[in-house]
ROVEXBA-924413 format. One record per atom (N, C-alpha, C, CB): x negated, y negated, z negated; atom name. Coordinates in nm, 4 decimals. Each point is the difference from the previous one (the first is absolute). Glycine has a CB too. Layout:
BEGIN
         x         y         z  atome
         X         Y         Z     CA
...
END
This chain:
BEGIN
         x         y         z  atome
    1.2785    1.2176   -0.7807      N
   -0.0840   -0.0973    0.0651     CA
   -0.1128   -0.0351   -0.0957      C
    0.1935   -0.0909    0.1376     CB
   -0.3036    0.0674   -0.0834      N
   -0.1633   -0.0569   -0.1001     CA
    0.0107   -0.1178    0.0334      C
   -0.1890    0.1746    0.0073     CB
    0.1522   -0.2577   -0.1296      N
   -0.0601   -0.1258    0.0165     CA
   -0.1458    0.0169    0.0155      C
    0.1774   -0.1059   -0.1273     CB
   -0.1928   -0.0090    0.2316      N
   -0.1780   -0.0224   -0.0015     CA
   -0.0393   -0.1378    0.0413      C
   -0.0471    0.2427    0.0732     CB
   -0.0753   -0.2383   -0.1383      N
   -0.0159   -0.1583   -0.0030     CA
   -0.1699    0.0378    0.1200      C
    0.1426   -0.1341   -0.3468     CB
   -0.1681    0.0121    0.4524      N
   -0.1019   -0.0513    0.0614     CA
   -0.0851   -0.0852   -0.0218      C
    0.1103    0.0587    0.0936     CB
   -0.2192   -0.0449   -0.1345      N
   -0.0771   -0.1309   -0.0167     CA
   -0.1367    0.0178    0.1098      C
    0.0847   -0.0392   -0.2910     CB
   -0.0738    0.0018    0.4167      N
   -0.1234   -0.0306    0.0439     CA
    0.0535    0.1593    0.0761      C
   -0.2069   -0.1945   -0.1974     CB
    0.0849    0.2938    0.1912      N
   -0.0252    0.0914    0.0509     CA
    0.0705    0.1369   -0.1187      C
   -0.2268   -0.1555    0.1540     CB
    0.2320    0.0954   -0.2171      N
    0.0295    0.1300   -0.1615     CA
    0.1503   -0.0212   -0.0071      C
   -0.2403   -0.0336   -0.1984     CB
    0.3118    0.1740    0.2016      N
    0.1641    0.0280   -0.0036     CA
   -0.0346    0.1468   -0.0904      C
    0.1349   -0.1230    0.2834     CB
   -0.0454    0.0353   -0.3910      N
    0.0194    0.0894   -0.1093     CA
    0.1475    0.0236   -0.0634      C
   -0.2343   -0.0724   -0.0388     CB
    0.2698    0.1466   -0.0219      N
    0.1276    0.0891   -0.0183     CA
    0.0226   -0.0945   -0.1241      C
   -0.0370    0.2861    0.0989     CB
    0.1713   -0.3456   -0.1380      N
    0.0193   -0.0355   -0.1235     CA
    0.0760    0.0556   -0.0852      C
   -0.0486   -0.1509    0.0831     CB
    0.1754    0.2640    0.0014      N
    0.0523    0.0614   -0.0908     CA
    0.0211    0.1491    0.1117      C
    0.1162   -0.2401   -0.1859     CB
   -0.1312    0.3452    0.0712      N
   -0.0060    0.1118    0.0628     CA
    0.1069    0.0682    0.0422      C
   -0.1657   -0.0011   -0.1012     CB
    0.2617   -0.0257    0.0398      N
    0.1054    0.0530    0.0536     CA
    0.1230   -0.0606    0.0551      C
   -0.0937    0.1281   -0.1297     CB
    0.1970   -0.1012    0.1750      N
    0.0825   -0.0825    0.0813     CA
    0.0818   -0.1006   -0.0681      C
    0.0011    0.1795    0.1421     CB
    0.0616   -0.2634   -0.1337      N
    0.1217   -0.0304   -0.0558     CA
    0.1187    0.0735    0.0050      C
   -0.0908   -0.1728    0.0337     CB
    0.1702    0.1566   -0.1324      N
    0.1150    0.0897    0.0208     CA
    0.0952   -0.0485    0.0982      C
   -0.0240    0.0714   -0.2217     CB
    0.0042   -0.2367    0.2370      N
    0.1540   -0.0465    0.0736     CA
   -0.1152   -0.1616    0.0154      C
    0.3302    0.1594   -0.1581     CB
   -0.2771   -0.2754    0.2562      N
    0.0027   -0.0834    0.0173     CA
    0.0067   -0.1014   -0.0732      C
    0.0369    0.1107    0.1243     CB
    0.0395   -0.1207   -0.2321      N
    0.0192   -0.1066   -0.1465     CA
   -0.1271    0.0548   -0.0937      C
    0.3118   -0.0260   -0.0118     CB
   -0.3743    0.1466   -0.0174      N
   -0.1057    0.0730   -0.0730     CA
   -0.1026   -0.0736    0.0422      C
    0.0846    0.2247   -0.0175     CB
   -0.1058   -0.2384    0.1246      N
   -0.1066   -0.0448    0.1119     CA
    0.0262   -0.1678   -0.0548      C
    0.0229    0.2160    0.2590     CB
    0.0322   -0.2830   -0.1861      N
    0.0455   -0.1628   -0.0641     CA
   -0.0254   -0.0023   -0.1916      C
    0.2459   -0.0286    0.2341     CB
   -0.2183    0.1009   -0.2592      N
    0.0267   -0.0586   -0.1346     CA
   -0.1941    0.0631   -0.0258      C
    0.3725    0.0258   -0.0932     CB
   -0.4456    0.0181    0.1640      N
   -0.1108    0.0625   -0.0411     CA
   -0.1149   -0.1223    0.0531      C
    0.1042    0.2858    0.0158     CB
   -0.0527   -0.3733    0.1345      N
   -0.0701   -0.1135    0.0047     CA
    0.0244   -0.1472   -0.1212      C
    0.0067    0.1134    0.2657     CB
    0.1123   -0.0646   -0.2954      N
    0.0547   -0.1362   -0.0875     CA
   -0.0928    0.0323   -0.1002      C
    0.2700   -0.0479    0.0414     CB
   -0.2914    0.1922   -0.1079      N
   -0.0660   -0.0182   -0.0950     CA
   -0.1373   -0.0316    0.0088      C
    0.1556    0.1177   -0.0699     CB
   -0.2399   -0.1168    0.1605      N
   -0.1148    0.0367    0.0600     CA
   -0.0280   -0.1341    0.1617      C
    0.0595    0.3257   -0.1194     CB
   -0.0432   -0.4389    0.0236      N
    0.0142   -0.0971    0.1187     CA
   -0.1629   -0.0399    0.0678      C
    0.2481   -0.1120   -0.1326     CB
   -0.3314    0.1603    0.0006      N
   -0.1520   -0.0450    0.0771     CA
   -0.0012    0.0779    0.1313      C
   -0.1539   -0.0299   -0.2278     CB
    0.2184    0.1595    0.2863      N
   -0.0125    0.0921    0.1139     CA
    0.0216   -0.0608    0.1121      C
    0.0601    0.1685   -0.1153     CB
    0.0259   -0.3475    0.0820      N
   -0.0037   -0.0614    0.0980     CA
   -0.1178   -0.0908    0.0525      C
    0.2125    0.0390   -0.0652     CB
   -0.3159   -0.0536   -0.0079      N
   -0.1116   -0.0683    0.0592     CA
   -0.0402   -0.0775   -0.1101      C
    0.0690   -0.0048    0.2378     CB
    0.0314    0.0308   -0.3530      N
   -0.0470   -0.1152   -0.0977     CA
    0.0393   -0.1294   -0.0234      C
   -0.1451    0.1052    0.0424     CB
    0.2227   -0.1542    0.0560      N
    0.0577   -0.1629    0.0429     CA
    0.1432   -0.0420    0.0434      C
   -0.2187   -0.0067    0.0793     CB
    0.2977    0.1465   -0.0861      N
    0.1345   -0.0229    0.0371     CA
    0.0715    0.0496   -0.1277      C
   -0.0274    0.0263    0.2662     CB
    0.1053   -0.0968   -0.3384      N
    0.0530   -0.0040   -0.1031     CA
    0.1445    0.0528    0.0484      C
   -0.1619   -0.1853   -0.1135     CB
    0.2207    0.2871    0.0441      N
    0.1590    0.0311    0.0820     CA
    0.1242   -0.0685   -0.1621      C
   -0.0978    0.3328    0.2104     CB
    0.1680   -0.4146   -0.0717      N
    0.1287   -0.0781   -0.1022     CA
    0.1073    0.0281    0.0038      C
   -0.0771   -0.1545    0.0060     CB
    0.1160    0.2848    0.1012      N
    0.1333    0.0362   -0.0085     CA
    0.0032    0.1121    0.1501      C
    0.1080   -0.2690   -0.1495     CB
   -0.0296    0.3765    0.0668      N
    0.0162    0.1445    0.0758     CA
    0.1217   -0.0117    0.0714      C
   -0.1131    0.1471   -0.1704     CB
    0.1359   -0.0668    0.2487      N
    0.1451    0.0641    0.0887     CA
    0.0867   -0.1646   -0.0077      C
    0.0310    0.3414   -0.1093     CB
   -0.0902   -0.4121    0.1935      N
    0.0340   -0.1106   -0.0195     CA
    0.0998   -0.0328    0.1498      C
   -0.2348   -0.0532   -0.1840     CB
    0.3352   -0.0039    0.1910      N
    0.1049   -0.0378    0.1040     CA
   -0.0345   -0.0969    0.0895      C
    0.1518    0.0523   -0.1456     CB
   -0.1437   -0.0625    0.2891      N
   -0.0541   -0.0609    0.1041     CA
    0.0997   -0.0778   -0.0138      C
   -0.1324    0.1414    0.1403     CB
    0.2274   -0.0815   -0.1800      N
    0.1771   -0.0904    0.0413     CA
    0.0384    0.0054    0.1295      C
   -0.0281   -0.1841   -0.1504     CB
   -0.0100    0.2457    0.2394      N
   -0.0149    0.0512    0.1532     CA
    0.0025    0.1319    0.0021      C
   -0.1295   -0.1717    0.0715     CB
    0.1625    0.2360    0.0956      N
   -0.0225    0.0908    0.0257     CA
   -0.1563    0.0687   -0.0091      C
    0.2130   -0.0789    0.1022     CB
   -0.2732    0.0240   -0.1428      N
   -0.1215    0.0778    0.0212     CA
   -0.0589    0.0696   -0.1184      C
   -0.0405   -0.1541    0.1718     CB
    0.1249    0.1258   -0.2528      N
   -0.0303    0.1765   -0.1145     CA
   -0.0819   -0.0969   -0.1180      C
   -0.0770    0.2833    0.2182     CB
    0.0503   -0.1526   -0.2610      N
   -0.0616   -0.0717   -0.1666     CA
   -0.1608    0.0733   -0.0156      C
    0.2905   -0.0032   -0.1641     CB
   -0.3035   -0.0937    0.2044      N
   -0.2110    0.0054   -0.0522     CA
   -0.0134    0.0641   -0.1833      C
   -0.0856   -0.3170    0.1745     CB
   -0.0214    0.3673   -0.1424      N
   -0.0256    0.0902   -0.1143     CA
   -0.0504   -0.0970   -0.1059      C
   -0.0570    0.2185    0.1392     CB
   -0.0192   -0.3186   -0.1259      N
   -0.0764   -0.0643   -0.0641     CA
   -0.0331   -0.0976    0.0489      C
   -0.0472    0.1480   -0.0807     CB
    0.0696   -0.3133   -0.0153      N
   -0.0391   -0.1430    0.0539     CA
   -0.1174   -0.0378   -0.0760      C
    0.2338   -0.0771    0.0585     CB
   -0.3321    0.0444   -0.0201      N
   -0.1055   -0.0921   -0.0617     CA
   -0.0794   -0.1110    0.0520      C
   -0.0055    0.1793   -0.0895     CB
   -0.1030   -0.1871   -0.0147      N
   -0.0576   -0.1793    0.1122     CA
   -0.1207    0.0683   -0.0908      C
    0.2034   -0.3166    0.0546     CB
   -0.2951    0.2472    0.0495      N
   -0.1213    0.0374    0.0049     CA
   -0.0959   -0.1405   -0.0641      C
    0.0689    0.1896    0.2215     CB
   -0.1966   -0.1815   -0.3082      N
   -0.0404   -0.0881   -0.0629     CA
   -0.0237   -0.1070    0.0832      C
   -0.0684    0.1430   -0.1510     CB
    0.1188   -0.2050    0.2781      N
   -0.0306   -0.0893    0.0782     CA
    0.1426   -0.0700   -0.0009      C
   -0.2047    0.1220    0.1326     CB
    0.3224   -0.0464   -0.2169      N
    0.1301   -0.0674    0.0485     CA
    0.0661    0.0790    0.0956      C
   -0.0879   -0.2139   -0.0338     CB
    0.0630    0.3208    0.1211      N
    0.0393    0.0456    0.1244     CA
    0.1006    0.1173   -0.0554      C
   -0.2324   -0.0692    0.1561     CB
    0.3261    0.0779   -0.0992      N
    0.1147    0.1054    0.0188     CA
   -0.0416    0.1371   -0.0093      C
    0.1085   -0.1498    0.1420     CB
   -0.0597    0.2414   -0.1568      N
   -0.1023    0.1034    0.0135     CA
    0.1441    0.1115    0.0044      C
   -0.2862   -0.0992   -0.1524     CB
    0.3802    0.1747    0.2752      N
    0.0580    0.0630   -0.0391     CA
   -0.0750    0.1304    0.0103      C
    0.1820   -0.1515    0.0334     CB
   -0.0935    0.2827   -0.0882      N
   -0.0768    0.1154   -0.0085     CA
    0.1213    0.1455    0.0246      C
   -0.2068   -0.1535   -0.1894     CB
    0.1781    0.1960    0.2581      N
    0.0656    0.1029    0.0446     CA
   -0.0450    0.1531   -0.0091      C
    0.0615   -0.1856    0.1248     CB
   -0.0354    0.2578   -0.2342      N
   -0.0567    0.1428    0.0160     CA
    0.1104    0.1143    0.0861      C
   -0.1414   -0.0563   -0.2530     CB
    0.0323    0.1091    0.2830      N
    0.0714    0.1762    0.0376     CA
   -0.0928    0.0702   -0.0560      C
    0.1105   -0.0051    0.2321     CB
    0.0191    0.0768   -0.2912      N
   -0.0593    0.1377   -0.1086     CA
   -0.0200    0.0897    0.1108      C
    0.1427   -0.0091   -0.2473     CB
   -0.2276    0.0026    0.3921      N
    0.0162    0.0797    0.0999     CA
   -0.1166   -0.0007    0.0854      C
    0.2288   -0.0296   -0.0209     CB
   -0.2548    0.0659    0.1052      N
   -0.0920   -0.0518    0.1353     CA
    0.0850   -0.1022    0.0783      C
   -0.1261    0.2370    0.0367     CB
    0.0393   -0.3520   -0.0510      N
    0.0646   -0.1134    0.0595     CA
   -0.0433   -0.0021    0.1691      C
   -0.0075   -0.1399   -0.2562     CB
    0.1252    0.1385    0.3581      N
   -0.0011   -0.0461    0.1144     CA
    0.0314   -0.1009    0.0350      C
    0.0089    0.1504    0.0201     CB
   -0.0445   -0.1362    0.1337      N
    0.0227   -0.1366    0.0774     CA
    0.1365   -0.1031   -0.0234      C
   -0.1324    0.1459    0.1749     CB
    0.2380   -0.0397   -0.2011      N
    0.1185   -0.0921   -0.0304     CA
    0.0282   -0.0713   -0.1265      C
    0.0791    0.1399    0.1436     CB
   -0.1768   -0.0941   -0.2396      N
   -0.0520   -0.1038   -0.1341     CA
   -0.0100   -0.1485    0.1011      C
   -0.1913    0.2082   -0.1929     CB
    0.1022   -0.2190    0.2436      N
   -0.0095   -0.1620    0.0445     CA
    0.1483   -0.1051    0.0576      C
   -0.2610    0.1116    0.0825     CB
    0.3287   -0.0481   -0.0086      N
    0.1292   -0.1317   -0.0459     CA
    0.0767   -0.0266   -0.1045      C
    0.0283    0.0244    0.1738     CB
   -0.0481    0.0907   -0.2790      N
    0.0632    0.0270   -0.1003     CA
   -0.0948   -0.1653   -0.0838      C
    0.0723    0.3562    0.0262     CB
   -0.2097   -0.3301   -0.0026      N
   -0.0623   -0.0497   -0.0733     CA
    0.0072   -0.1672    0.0678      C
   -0.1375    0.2508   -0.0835     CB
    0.1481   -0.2453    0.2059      N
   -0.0217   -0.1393    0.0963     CA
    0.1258   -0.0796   -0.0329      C
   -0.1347    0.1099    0.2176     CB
    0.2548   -0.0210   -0.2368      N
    0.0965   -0.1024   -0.0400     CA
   -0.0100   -0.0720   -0.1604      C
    0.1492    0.1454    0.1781     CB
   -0.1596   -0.0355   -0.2705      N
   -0.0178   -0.1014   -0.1263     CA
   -0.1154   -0.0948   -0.0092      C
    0.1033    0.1725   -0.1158     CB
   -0.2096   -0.1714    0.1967      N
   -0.0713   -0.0903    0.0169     CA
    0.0336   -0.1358    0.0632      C
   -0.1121    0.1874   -0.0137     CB
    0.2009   -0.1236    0.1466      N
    0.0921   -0.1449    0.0327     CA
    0.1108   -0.1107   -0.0903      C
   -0.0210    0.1578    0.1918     CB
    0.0437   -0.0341   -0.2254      N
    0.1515   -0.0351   -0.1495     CA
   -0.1054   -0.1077   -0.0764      C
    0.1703    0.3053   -0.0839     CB
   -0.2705   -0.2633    0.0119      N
   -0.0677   -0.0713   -0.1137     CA
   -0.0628   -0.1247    0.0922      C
   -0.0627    0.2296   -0.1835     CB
    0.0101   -0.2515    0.2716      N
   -0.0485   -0.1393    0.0960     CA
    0.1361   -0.1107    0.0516      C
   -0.2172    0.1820    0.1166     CB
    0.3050   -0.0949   -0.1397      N
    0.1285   -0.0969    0.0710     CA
    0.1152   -0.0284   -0.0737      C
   -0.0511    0.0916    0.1975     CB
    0.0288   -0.0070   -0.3638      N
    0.0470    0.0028   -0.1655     CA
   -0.0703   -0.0645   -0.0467      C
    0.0721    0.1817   -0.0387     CB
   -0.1473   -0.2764   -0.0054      N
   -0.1297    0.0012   -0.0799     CA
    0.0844   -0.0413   -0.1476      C
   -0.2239   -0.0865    0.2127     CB
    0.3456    0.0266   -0.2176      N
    0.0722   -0.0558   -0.0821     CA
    0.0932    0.1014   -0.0907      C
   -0.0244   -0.1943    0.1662     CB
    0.0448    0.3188   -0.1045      N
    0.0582    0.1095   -0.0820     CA
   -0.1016    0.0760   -0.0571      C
    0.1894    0.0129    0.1321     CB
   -0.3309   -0.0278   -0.1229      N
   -0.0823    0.0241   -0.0615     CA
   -0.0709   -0.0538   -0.0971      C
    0.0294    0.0754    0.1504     CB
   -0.0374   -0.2168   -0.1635      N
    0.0085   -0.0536   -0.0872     CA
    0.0744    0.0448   -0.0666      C
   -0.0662   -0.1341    0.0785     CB
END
């Protein structure tokens, strides 16, 4: 899989070759957190919902205070990414206290 970053009209390649695996990929944004926009600081990986709804790749908050979870696929992401993604978004609005 390529990473690529958008700004405006310009999409450019950031790394040329694939990741080997899914954690390569994670541990390559952890190192490389400006790729997120510059403003989301990450405080904790493969982190536990304590629920059925699985374990988010990455928790952060964004320089406004705001939550920020983060979910990669080392893959072409489809349509069924979004409940995957809609529930830990619910989890963290109706958790706000296990996040703390």
């Amino acid at each position: 899989m390529k990473l690529y970053w958008k700004s405006g009209e310009q999409t450019r390649s950031l790394v040329e070759k694939p990741f080997p695996s899914e954690l390569d990929f994670e541990e390559y944004i952890s190192d490389n957190q400006d790729l997120l926009g510059g403003d989301v600081h990450i405080i904790h990986r493969q982190f536990r919902t304590g629920s059925k709804q699985g374990i988010p790749d990455m928790l952060g908050v964004d320089q406004d205070g705001r939550v920020c979870i983060i979910e990669l696929k080392n893959e072409e992401a489809r349509e069924d990414i979004l409940p995957q993604a809609l529930g830990y978004a619910i989890w963290a609005e109706t958790n706000p206290d296990s996040i703390r």
